[in-house]
C-alpha positions as CSV (number, residue, x, y, z in Angstrom):
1,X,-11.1,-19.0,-1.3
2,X,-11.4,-18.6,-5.1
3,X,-11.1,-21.2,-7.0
4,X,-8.9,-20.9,-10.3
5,X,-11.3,-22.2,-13.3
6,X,-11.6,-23.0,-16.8
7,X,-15.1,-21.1,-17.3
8,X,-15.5,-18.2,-18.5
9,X,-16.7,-15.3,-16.7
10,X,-18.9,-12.7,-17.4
11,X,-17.2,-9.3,-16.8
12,X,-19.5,-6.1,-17.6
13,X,-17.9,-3.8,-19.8
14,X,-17.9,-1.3,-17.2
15,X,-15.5,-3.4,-15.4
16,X,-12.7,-4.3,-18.2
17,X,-9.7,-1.9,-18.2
18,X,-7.9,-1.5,-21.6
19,X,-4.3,-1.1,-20.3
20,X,-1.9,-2.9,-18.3
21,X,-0.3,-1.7,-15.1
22,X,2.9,0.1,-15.5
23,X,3.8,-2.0,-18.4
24,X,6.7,-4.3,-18.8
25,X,9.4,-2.5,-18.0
26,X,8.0,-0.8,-14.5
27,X,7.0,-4.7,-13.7
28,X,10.7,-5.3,-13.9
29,X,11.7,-2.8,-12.5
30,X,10.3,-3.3,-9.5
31,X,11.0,-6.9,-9.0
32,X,14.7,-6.0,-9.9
33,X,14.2,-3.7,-6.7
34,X,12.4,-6.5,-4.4
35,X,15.1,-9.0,-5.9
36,X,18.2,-6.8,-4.6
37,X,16.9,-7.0,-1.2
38,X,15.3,-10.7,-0.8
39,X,16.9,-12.3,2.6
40,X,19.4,-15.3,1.8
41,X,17.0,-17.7,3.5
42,X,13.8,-16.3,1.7
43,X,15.9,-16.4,-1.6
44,X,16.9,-20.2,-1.0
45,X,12.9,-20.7,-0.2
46,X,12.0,-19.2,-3.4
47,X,14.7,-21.2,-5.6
48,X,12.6,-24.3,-4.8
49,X,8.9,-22.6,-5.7
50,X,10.1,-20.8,-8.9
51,X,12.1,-22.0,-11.5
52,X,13.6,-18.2,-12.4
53,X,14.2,-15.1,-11.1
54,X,11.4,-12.4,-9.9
55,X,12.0,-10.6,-13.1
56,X,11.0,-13.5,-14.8
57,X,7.1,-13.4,-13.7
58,X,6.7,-9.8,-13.7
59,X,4.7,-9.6,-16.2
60,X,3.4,-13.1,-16.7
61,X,0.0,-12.2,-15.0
62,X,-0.4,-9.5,-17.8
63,X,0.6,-12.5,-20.3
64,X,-2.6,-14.6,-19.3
65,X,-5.1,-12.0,-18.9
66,X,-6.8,-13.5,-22.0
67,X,-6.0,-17.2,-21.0
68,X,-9.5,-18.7,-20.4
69,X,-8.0,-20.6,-17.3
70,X,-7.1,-17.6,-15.3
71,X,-10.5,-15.7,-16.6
72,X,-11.5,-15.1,-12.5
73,X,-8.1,-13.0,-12.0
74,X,-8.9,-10.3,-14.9
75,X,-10.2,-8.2,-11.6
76,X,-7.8,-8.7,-9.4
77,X,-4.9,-5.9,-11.5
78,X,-7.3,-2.6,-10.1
79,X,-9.4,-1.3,-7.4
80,X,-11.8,1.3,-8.7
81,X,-12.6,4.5,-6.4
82,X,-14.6,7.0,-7.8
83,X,-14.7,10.8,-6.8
84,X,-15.8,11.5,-3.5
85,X,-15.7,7.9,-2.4
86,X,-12.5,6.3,-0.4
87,X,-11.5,2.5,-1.6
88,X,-13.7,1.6,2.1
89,X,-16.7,3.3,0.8
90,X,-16.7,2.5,-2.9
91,X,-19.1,-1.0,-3.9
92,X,-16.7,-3.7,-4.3
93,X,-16.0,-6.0,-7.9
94,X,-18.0,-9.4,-6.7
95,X,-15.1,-11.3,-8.5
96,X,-12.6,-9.2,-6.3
97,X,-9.6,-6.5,-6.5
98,X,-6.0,-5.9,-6.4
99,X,-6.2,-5.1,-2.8
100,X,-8.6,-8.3,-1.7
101,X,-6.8,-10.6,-3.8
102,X,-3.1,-9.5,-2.9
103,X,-4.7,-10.0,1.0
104,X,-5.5,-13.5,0.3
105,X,-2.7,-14.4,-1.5
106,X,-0.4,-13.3,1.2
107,X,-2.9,-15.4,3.9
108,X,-2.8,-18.4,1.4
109,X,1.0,-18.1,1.1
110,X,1.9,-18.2,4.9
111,X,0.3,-21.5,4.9
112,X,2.7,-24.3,5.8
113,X,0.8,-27.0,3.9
114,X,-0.4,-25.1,0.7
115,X,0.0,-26.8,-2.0
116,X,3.3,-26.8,-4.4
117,X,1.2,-25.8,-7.1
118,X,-0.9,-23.4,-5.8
119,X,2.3,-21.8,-3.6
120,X,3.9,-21.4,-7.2
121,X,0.9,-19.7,-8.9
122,X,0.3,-17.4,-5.9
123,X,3.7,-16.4,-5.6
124,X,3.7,-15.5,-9.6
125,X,0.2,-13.3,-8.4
126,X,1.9,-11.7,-5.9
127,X,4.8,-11.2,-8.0
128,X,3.0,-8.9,-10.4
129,X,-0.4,-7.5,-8.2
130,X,2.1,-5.5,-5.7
131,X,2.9,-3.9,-8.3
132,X,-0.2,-3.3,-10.0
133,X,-1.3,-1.7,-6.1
134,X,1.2,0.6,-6.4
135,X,0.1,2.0,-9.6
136,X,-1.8,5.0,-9.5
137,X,-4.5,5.0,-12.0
138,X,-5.2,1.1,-11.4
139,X,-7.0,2.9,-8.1
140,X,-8.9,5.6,-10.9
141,X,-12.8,5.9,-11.3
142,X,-14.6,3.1,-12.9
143,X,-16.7,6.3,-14.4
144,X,-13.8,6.4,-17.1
145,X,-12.5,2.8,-16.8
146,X,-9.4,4.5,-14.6
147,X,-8.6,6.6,-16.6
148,X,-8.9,4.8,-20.2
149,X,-11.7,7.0,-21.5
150,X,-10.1,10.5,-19.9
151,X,-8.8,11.5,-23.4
152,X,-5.6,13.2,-23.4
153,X,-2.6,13.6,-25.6
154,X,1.4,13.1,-25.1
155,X,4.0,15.2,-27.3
156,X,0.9,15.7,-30.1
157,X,-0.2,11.7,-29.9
158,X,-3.2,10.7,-28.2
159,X,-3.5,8.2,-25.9
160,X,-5.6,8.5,-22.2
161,X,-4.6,9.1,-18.7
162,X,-4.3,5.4,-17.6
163,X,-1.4,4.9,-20.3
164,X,0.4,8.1,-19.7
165,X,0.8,6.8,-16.2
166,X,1.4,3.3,-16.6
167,X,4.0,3.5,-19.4
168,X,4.5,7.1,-20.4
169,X,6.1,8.6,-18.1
170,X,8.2,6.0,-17.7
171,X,9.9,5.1,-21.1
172,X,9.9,9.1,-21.7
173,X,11.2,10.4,-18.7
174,X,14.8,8.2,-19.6
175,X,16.3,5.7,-21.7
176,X,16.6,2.9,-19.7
177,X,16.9,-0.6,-18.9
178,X,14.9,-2.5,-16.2
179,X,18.3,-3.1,-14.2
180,X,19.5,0.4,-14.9
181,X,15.9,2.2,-13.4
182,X,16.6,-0.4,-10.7
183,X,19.8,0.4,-10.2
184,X,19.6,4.3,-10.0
185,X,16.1,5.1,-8.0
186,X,16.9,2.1,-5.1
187,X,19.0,4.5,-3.4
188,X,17.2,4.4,-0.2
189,X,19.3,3.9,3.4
190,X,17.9,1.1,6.0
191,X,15.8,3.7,7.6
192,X,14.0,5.1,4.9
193,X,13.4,1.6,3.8
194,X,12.1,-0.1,6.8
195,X,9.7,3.1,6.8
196,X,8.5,2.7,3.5
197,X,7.6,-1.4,4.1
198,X,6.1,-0.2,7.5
199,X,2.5,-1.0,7.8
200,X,-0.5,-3.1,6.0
201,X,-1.0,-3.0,2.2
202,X,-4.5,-1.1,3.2
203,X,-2.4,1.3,4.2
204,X,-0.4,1.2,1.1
205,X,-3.6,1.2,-1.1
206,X,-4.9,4.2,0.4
207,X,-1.5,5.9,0.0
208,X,-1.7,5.2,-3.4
209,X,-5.6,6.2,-3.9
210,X,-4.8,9.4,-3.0
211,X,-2.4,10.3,-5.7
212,X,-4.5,9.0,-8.2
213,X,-7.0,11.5,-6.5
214,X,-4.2,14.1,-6.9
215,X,-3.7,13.1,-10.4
216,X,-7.1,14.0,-11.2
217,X,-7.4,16.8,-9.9
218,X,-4.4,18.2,-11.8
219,X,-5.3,16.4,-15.1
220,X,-7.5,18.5,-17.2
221,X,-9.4,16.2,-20.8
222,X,-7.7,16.9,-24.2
223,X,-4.7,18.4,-23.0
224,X,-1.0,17.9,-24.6
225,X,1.3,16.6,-22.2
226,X,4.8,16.8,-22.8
227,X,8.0,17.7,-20.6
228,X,6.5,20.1,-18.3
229,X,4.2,16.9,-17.3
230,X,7.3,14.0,-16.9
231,X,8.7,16.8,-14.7
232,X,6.0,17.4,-12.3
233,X,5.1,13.7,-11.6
234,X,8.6,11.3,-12.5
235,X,9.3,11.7,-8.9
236,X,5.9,10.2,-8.0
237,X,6.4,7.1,-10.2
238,X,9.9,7.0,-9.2
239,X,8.4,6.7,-5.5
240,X,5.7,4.3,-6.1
241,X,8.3,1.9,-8.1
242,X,10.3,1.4,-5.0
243,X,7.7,1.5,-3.0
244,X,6.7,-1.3,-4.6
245,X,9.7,-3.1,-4.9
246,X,10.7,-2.5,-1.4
247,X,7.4,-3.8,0.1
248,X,7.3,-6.9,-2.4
249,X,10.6,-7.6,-1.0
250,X,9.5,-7.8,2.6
251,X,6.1,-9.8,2.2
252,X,8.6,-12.1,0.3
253,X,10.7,-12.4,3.0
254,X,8.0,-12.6,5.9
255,X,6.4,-15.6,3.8
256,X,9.4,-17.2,3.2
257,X,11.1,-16.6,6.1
């Protein structure tokens, strides 16, 4: 286990990312979603580790990137995986990934005699990393910092791939409030959603390194994105939202069960 420490460490610059993982409002979002379909008994569980709703930790992990205390986590929101590599092949970050991390915070958590403290910090972690796994371009290459230094521009402005996909999309493609994203793309039936929470969250990190393969492969440097491009691709981040939300929901419940 890593321990949580108040040194600093010494992250290459090849290994900082420059933008956070689908932004506020997608955070919410998604633990609006788990939140909506939390079991009464994992509920009551979670009412005596956290003081506030899911919502209210979304993004708290984003909050304390900077926070010398939490200095080991400032991996743990991205997995990179360059072109022709899969996330098995690619070298690993030494100070760990979305994917390992999320692994051994779910392990840590099924612990009966973890400690209060640590069970309400990893439970905050988990809160927020879910949905950082389910966000495409935190699996992009570390070649262009996933997708930070692939220039491109939105309606005229420019910005970079990763933050077209992590907040663009998203606060372009309609006017909404956390609850009311929530409330309109959780439409799935029982089937589809015990489908969509089916498996390991390898499985759901490769699911999710290949669209941000995809995304690539359409995604061209300089180019103007505008409505054409929240047309193509708001389904995709409408899918990996409550994807997100959905499997959240049932780790939550399997912990806490």
């Amino acid at each position: 286990m890593k321990r949580i420490t108040v040194l600093f460490l010494l992250i290459s610059t090849a290994g900082i990312h420059f933008a956070y993982g689908w932004g506020d409002k997608g955070h919410s979002i998604i633990a609006a979603i788990a939140d909506r379909h939390l079991t009464p008994k994992a509920r009551k569980s979670l009412q005596s580790v956290l003081t506030h709703p899911l919502v209210y930790y979304a993004s708290w992990m984003d909050n304390i990137r900077k926070n010398p205390l939490y200095s080991e986590t400032a991996s743990w929101h991205y997995a990179n995986v360059d072109e022709g590599e899969s996330y098995e092949t690619m070298p690993k970050n030494p100070d760990g990934d979305v994917y390992t991390q999320t692994v051994m915070i779910i392990e840590r958590l099924k612990e009966r005699n973890l400690d209060d403290s640590l069970r309400t910090l990893y439970t905050k972690f988990l809160i927020h990393m879910v949905g950082d796994m389910h966000c495409p371009m935190h699996t992009g290459r570390l070649t262009d910092l996933g997708g930070n230094r692939f220039s491109v521009k939105w309606f005229g402005s420019p910005t970079n791939l990763h933050t077209v996909w992590d907040e663009k999309l998203l606060e372009s493609a309609h006017r909404w409030s956390y609850t009311e994203w929530s409330e309109n793309i959780d439409v799935a039936d029982e089937k589809e959603r015990v489908a969509i929470v089916a498996g390991i969250p390898q499985a759901w990190m490769n699911q999710c390194v290949d669209i941000c393969k995809k995304i690539y492969l359409n995604a061209e440097e300089n180019s103007d994105y505008s409505y054409e491009y929240i047309h193509e691709n708001i389904e995709i981040v409408e899918t990996q939202l409550l994807r997100a939300g959905y499997r959240l929901a049932a780790l939550l419940n399997e912990i806490y069960q």
